[in-house]
N, C-alpha and C positions, 0 to 999 in steps of 0.2 A: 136553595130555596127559590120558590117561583120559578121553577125551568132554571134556574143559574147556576153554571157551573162553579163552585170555587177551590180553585189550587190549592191544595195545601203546601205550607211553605216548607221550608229546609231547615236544618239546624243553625241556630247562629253560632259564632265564632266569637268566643273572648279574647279580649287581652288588657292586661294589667300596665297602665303607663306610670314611673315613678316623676313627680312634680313635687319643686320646690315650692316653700309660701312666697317664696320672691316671685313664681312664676303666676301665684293666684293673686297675688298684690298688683303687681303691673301689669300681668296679661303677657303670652306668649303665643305664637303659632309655632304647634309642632309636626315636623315631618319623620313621617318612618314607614319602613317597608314592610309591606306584607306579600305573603306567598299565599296564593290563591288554587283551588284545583278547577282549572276549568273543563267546561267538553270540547274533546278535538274530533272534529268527522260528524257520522251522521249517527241519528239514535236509531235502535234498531229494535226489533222483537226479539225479546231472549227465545230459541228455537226450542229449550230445553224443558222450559214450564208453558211456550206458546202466550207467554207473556202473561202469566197469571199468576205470576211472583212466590209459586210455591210448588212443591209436588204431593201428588198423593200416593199412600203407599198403603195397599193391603196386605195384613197378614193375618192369619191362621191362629185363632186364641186357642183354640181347643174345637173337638165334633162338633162340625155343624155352627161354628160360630166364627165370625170375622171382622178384624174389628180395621177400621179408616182413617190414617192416618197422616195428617199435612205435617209436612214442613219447607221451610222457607229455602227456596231454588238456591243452590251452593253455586250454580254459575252468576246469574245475575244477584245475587245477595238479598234476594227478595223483589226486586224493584220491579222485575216485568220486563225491564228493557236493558240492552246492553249497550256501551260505546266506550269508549276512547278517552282517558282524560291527559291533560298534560298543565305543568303547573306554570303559574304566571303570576308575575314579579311586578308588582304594581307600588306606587310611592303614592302615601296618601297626605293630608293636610286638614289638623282640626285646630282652631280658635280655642285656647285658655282665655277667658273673658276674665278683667280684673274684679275680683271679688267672688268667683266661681269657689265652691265647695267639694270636696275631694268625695263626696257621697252622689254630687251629680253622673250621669251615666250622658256617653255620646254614642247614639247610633249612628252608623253609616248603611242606611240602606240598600240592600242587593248587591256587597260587596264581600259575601260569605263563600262557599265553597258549592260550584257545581253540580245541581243532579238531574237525571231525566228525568222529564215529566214533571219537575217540581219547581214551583217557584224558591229562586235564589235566597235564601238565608241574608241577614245583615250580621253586619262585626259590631261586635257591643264593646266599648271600654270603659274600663274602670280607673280609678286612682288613687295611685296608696303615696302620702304623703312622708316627704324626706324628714328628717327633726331637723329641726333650725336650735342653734345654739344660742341663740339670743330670746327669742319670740314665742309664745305658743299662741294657737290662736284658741278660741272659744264663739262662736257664731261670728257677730259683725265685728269681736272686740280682739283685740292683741295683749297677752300679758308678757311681763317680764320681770324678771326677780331683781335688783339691783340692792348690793348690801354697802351700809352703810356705817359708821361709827356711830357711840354715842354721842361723842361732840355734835357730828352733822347731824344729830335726830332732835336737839337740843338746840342750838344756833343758825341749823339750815345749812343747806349744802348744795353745790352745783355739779354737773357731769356734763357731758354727752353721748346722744348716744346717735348712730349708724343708724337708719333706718332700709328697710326694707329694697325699697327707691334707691339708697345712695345718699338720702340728705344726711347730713347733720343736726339733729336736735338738741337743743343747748337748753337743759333743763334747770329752770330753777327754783327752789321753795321760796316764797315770801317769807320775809324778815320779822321775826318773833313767833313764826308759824311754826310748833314743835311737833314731830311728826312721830306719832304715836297708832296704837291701834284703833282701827272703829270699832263701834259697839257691835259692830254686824260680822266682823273679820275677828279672827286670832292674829293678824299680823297686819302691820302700816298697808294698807292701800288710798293712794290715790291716781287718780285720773287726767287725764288730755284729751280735750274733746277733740275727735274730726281725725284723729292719728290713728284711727284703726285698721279693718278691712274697708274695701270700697263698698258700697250697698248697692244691691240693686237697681232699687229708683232713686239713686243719687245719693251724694254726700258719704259719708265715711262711720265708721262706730269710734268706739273710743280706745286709746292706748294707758 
């Protein structure tokens, strides 16, 4: 638009990384390798379409009648131009931020696969989350199932548990506090505030 040219881009490149909640908990950087198709040498005109990324071809319907037809140049694969590619072994590095959600996407800009005449694609990733045997999580919060006796539902009970981090939480009911269902639950939940995922703008949800 208005005299400007603009490139069209390339296809991007997926890839699926698997992450722990330990690693959305505290945060991780991770490194890994990608192969890449770059161009080697110089771009060329395909001689065979003259660089018009297709050929045409007449043929004979019947008397008197002809009909015209393209298709896409079987040397250059349509593109117009030809060259050279050779592939390359690149090591990249993205930021797990603590509190990051496995539905976030990272792009890496211009780091997709090689074409003439087109601006370079980016590598998109995704992330598909490990199950944790302890933890699930739910937005900013952490659940976990911890079973109990009737004595300790009756008199109170103490545990610990491992957290995500490595601490120790040394959990305990208040005394005379009988831990039964809410009105709102079919089954005993209560709460710890701040022990959840990390938030965005600060502070934690609840475990």
């Amino acid at each position: 638009t208005n005299g400007m040219f603009t490139m069209r881009k390339g296809k991007d490149t997926s890839y699926n990384l698997k992450v722990s909640l330990t690693d959305l908990f505290v945060g991780k950087t991770i490194k890994f390798a990608i192969n890449r198709r770059v161009i080697d040498g110089d771009i060329t005109t395909c001689e065979a379409c003259n660089g018009n990324g297709f050929i045409k071809q007449v043929r004979q319907i019947g008397p008197g009648f002809l009909q015209e037809i393209q298709r896409p140049c079987s040397s250059c694969l349509g593109r117009g131009k030809m060259c050279q590619f050779k592939t390359e072994r690149e090591i990249v590095e993205i930021q797990i931020d603590p509190g990051m959600s496995v539905d976030n996407v990272i792009r890496l800009e211009g780091k997709g696969n090689e074409m003439p005449d087109v601006e370079t694609g980016d590598i998109v990733l995704t992330f598909t989350l490990i199950h944790h045997n302890t933890f699930v999580r739910n937005g900013d919060n952490l659940f976990m199932k911890m079973r109990i006796s009737l004595v300790e539902a009756l008199v109170g009970c103490d545990f610990d548990v491992t957290h995500l981090d490595g601490r120790i939480l040394k959990v305990t009911t208040p005394e005379k506090m009988v831990i039964s269902p809410l009105k709102s639950t079919s089954s005993p939940l209560r709460c710890i505030d701040n022990e959840g995922m990390p938030k965005t703008g600060g502070g934690k949800g609840k475990l």
